[in-house]
C-alpha positions as CSV (number, residue, x, y, z in Angstrom):
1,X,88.9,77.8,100.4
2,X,89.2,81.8,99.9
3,X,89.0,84.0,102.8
4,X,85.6,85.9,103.4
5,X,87.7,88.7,102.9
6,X,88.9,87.6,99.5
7,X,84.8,87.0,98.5
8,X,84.0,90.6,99.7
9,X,86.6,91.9,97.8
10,X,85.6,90.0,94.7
11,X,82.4,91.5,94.9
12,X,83.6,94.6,95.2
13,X,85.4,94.5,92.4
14,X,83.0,93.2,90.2
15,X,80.3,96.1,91.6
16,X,82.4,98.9,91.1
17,X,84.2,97.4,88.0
18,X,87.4,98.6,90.1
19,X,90.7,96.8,90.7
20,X,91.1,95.8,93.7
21,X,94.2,94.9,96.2
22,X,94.9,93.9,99.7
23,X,96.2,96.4,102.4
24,X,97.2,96.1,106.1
25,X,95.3,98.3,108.7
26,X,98.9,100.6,108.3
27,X,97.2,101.2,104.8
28,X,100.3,99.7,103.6
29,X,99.9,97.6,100.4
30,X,100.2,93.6,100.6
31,X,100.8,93.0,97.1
32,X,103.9,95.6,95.9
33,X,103.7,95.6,92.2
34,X,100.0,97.2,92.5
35,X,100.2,100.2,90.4
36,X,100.3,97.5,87.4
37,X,97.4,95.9,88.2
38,X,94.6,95.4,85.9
39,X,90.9,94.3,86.9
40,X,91.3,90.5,85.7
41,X,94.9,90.1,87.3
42,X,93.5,91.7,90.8
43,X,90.7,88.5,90.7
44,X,93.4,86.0,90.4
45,X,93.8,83.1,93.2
46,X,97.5,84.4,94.0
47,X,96.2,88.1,94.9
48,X,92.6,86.6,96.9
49,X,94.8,84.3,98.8
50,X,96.6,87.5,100.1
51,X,93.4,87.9,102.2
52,X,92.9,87.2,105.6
53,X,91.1,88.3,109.6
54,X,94.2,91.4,109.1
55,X,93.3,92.1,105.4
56,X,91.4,95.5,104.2
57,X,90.4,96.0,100.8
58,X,91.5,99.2,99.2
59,X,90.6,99.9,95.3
60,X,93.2,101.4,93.0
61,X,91.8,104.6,91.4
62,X,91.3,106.6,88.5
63,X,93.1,104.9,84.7
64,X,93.2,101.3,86.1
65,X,89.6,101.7,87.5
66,X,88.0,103.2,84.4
67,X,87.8,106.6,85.7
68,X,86.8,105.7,89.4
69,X,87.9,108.3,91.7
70,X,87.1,109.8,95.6
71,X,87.3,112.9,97.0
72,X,88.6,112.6,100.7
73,X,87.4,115.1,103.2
74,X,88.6,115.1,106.3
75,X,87.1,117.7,108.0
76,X,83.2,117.9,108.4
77,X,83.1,121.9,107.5
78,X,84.7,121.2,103.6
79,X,82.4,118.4,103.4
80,X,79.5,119.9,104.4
81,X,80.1,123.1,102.0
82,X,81.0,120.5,99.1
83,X,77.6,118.6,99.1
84,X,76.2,122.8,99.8
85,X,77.7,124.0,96.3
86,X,77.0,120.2,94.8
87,X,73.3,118.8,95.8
88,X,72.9,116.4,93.3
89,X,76.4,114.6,94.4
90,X,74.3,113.5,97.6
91,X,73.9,110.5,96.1
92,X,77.0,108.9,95.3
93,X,78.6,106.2,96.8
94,X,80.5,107.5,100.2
95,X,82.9,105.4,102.9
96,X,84.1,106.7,105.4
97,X,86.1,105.7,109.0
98,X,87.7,107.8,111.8
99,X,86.7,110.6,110.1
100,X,85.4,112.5,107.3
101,X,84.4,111.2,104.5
102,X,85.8,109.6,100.9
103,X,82.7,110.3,98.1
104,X,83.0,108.5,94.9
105,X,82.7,109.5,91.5
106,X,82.7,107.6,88.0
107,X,84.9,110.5,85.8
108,X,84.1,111.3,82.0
109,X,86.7,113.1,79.7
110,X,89.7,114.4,81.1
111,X,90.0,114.3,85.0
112,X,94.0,115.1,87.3
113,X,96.0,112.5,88.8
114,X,96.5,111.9,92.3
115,X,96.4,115.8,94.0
116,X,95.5,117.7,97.0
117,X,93.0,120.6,97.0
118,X,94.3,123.2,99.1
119,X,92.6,126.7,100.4
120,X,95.6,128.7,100.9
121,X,98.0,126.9,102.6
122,X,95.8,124.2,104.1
123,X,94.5,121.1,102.7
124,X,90.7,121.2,102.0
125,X,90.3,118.2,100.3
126,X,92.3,115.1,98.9
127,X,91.4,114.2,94.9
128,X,92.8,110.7,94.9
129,X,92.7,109.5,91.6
130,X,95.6,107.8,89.5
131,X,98.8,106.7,91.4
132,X,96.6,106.6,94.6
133,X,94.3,104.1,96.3
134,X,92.0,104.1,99.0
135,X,90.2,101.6,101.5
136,X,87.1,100.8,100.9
137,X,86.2,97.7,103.2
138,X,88.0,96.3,106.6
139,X,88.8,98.1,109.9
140,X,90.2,101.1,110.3
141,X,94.0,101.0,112.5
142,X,92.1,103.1,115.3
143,X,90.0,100.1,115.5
144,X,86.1,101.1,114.0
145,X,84.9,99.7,110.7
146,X,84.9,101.4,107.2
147,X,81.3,102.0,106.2
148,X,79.8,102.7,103.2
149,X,75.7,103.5,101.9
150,X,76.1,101.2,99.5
151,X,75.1,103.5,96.9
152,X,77.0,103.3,93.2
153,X,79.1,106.2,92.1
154,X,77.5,109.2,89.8
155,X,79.3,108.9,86.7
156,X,80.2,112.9,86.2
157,X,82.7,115.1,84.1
158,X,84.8,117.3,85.7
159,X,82.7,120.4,84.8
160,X,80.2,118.9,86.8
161,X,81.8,119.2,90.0
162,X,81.4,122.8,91.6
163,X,84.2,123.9,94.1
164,X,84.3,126.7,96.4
165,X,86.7,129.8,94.9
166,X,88.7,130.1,96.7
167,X,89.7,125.9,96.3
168,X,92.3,125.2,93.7
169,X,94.9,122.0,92.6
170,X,98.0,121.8,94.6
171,X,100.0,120.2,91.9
172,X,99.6,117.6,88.9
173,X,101.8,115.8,86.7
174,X,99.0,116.1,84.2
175,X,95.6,114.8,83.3
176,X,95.1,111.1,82.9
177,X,94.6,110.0,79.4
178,X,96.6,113.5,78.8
179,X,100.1,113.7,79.0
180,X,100.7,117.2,77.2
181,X,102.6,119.7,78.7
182,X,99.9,122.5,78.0
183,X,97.4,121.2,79.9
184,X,95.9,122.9,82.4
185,X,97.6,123.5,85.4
186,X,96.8,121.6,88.9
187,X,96.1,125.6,90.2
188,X,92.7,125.2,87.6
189,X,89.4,125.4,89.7
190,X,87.3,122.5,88.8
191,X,84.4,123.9,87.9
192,X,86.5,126.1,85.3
193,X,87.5,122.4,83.6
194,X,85.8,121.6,80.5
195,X,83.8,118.3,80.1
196,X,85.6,116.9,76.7
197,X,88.0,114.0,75.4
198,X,90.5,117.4,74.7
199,X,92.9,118.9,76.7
200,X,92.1,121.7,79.3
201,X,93.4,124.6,77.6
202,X,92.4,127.5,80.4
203,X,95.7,128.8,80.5
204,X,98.6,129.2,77.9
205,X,102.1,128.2,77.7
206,X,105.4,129.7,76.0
207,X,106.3,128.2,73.0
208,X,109.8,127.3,71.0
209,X,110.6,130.4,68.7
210,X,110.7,129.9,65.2
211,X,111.1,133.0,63.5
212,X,111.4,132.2,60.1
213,X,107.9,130.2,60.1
214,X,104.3,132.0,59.8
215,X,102.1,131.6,62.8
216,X,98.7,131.8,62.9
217,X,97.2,133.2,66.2
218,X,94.5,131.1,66.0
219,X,96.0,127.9,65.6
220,X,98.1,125.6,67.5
221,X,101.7,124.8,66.3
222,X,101.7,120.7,64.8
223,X,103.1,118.8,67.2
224,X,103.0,115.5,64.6
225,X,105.9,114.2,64.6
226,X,107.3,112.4,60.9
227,X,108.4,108.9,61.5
228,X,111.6,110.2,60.0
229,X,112.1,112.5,63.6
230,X,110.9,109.8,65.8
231,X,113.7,107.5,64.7
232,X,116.2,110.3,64.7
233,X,114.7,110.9,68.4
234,X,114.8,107.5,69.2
235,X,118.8,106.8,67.7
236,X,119.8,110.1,70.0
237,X,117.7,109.2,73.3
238,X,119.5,105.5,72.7
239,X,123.0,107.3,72.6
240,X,122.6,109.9,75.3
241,X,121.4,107.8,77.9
242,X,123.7,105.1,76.7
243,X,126.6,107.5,77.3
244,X,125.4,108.3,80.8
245,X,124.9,105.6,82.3
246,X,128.7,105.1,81.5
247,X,130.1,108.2,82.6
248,X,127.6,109.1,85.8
249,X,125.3,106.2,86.5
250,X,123.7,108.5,89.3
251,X,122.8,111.0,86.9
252,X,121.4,108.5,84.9
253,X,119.1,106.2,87.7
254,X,117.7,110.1,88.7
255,X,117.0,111.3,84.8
256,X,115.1,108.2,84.1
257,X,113.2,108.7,87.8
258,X,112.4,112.2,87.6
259,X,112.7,113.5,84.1
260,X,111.8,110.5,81.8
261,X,109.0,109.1,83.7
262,X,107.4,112.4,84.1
263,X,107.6,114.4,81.2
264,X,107.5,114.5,77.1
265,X,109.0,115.8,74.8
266,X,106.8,117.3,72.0
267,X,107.7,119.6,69.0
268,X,106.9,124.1,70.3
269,X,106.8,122.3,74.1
270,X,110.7,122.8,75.1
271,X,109.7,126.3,77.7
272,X,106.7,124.4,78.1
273,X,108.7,121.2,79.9
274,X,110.9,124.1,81.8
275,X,108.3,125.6,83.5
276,X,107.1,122.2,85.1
277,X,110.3,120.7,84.8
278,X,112.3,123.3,87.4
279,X,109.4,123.4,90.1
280,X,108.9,120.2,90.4
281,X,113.1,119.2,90.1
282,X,113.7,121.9,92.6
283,X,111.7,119.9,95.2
284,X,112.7,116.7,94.4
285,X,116.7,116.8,94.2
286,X,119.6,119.4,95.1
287,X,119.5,122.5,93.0
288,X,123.0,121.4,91.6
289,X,121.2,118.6,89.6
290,X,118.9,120.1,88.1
291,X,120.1,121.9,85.5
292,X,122.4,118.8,84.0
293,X,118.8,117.1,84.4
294,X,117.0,119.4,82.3
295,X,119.8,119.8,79.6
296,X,120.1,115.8,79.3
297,X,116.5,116.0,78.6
298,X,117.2,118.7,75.8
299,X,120.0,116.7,74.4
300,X,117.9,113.5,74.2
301,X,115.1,115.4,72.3
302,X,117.3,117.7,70.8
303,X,115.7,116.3,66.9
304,X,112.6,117.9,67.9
305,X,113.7,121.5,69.7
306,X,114.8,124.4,67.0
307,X,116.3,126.7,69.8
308,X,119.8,126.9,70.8
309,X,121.1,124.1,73.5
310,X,122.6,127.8,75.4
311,X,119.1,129.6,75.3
312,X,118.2,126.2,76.9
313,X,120.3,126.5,79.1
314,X,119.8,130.5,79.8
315,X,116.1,129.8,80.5
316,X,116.4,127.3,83.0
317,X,118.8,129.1,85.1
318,X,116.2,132.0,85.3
319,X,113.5,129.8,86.1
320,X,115.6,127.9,88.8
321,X,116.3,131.4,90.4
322,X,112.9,132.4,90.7
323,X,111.9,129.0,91.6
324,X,114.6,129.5,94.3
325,X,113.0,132.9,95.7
326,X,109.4,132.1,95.1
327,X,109.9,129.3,97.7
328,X,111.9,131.2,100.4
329,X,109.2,134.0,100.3
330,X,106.4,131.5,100.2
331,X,107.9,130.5,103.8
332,X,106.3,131.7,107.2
333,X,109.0,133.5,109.3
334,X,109.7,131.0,111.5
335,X,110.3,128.4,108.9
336,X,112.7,130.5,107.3
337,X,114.8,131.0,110.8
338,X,114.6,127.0,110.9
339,X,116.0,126.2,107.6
340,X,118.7,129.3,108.1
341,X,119.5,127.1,111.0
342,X,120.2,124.4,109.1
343,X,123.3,123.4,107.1
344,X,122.8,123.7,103.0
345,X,122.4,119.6,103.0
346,X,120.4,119.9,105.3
347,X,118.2,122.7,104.1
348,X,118.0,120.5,100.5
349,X,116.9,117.6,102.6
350,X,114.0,119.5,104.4
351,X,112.7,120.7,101.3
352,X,112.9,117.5,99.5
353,X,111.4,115.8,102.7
354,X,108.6,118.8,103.4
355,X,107.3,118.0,99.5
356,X,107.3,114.3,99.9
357,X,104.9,114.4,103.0
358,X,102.7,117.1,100.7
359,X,102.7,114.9,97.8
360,X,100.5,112.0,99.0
361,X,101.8,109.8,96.0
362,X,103.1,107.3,97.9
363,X,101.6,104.3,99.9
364,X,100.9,106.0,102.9
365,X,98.3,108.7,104.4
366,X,99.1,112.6,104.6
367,X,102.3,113.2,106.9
368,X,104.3,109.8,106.3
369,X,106.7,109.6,103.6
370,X,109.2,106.9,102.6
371,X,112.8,107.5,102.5
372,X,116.7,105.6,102.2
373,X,119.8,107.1,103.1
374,X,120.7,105.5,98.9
375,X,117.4,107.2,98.0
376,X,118.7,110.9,100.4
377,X,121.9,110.6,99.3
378,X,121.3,109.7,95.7
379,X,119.1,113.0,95.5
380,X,121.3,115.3,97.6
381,X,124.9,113.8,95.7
382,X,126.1,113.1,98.9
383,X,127.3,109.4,100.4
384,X,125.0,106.9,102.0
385,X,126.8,107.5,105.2
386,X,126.3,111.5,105.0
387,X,122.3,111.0,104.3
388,X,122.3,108.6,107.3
389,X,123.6,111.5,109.4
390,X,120.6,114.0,108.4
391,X,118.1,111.4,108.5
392,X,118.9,109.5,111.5
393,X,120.4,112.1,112.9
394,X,120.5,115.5,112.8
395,X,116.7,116.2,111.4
396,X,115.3,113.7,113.9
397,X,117.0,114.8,116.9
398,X,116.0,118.2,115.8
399,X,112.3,116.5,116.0
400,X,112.0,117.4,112.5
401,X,110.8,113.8,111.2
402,X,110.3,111.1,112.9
403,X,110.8,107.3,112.5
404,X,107.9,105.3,112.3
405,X,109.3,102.1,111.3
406,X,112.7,101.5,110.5
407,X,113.9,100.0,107.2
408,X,115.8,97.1,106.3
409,X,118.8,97.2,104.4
410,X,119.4,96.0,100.9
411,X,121.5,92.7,101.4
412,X,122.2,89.7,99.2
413,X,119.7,87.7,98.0
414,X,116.9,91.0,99.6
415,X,115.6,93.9,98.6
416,X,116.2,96.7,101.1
417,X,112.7,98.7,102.8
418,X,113.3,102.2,103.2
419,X,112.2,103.7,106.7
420,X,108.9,105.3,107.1
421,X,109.0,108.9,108.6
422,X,106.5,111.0,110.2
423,X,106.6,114.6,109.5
424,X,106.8,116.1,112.6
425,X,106.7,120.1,112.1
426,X,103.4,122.2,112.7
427,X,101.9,123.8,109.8
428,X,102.3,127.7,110.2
């Protein structure tokens, strides 16, 4: 006989036309492979069995829930001037638990991934959406009940949701059911977004040169691809990587985590992937991977780019500079006087780290993050044993991070769990 739990959450599901999955009160998922879920798999007897007295029910947002999404507002004051700028959005389903408030939309068109909308430098708002999910049902870790008014979502395009100005995207890795490089970036006020099936198009991008073709200033260059170039594309990807994995299988496990999974290549889009590409690289691995990163991913599309491989090249070293500077200067005094305290490992690991517990894209609320000393010292190209010495030690006796449950480590016959960290420094 199925848990009460499991009955709640099939009626849940069936309400909201949501996929649903079982969490613990940590918020931590019971069933790992979530993120593949679809609504009939998340109804089968092996997933409601996962129920029971401990079990909350969280649903898995935006694509897999046909556009269901929350915006989670943690403090009273950004709630209270969001329903002020958007009466009509009153109505709409709304949970909430310790505190704040998660208020639940049905999107239309276009709408961004998993993001956080900042005001300045501090977090207004979370847009959880695809790659995230949220609890909707069960008891909250501080011990009080997750409530809801039982009202059904608006169903609302992204144009229809008003934010104050001076409210804007952290950061994206694009629009789901858009994966186009020139589409609007996460820094895009909502309000500014319009409602169509189309790409966001509020901003521009740089485009390949071609200077022996015609342009036309009102059109876009094709990017149709013959089936002719896809198999050419296809024969080279099949080769490069193939090569790779061969001659630095670390190079290859981080291209096909950072690069491939996140990006794509299309035709007059090669400056296009470098703008996004360096950013987002620069935060996630040492500074001395990323340009091989971002040339493998020229050399693996290379049928589809007309410029050179060493204006490629020249591009990306620029935009890692400023990258590079941007960030430094973007730091409050006493942050920079930390990380010039630090040793460069170090310093690549804080950054990496810092971005990790501003992503919220894993399982885990605002301020934890998941991390290996494989994962650390995969990303930094350093040993296992060297990560392990800035994780374990060095940044958490500096009271940098700090350990929140401890991993376990890969072994024969078991997966390894990475540790799960607390970042511990104050916002400036």
């Amino acid at each position: 006989m199925l848990h009460p739990n499991a009955l709640k959450a099939h009626g849940i599901a069936e309400a909201l036309g949501a996929v649903v999955i079982p969490v613990y009160s940590s918020k931590k998922p019971k069933y790992r492979y979530w993120r593949e879920l679809e609504y009939a798999k998340c109804l089968t007897k092996d997933l409601l069995e996962l129920y029971d007295d401990e079990t909350n029910i969280a649903v898995v947002q935006g694509e897999p829930s046909s556009g269901l999404i929350s915006i989670d507002f943690d403090e009273a004051k950004a709630l209270k001037e969001f329903l002020a700028l958007n009466p009509a959005l009153k109505d709409t389903l709304s949970t909430s638990a310790a505190r704040g408030a998660n208020l639940w939309f049905k999107m239309r068109g276009n709408y961004p991934k998993l993001t956080l909308l900042k005001c300045g430098r501090s977090i207004w708002a979370e847009w959880r959406s695809t790659g995230a999910f949220t609890v909707i049902h069960g008891i909250h870790q501080e011990g009080m009940p997750y409530t809801s008014n039982e009202k059904k979502p608006i169903s609302i395009c992204l144009e229809g949701i008003v934010l104050p100005q001076d409210v804007n995207f952290k950061t994206s890795k694009g629009l789901t059911s858009s994966e186009l490089l020139n589409a609007a970036p996460a820094t895009t006020p909502l309000h500014t977004a319009p409602c169509t099936s189309a790409h966001l198009h509020n901003i521009t991008t740089s485009k390949d040169s071609d200077s022996n073709a015609p342009t036309n200033v009102d059109e876009e260059p094709s990017t149709l691809l013959s089936p002719a170039l896809i198999l050419s594309q296809l024969k080279t990807r099949e080769e490069a990587l193939g090569a790779l994995k061969k001659d630095n299988l670390a190079l290859h496990k981080l291209y096909l985590k950072f690069v491939d999974r996140n990006f794509t290549a299309m035709p007059h889009q090669r400056n296009a992937f470098l703008t996004e590409a360096v950013p987002f690289l620069y935060r996630a691995v040492a500074p001395a991977l990323i340009l091989p990163l971002v040339e493998l991913f020229y050399i693996v599309h290379s049928p589809i780019f007309k410029d050179p491989m060493p204006q490629h090249t020249k591009e990306a070293k620029a935009l890692l500079k400023g990258v590079s500077e941007t960030y430094w200067d973007a730091l409050p005094p006493d942050e920079q006087k930390l990380l010039q305290a630090l040793t460069e490992p170090e310093q690549i690991a804080y950054r990496i780290l810092r971005d990790l517990t501003e992503r919220v894209t894993d399982d885990s609320p605002p301020g934890l993050f998941f991390m290996s000393d494989d994962e650390l010292g995969l990303r930094l190209a350093i040993k296992s044993m060297e990560a392990h010495r800035i994780l374990k030690g060095r940044l958490t006796k500096l009271g940098v991070i700090v350990v929140v449950e401890n991993g376990i480590r890969r072994a024969k016959g078991q997966r390894g769990i990475a540790t799960t960290y607390r970042w511990n420094v104050a916002p400036l």
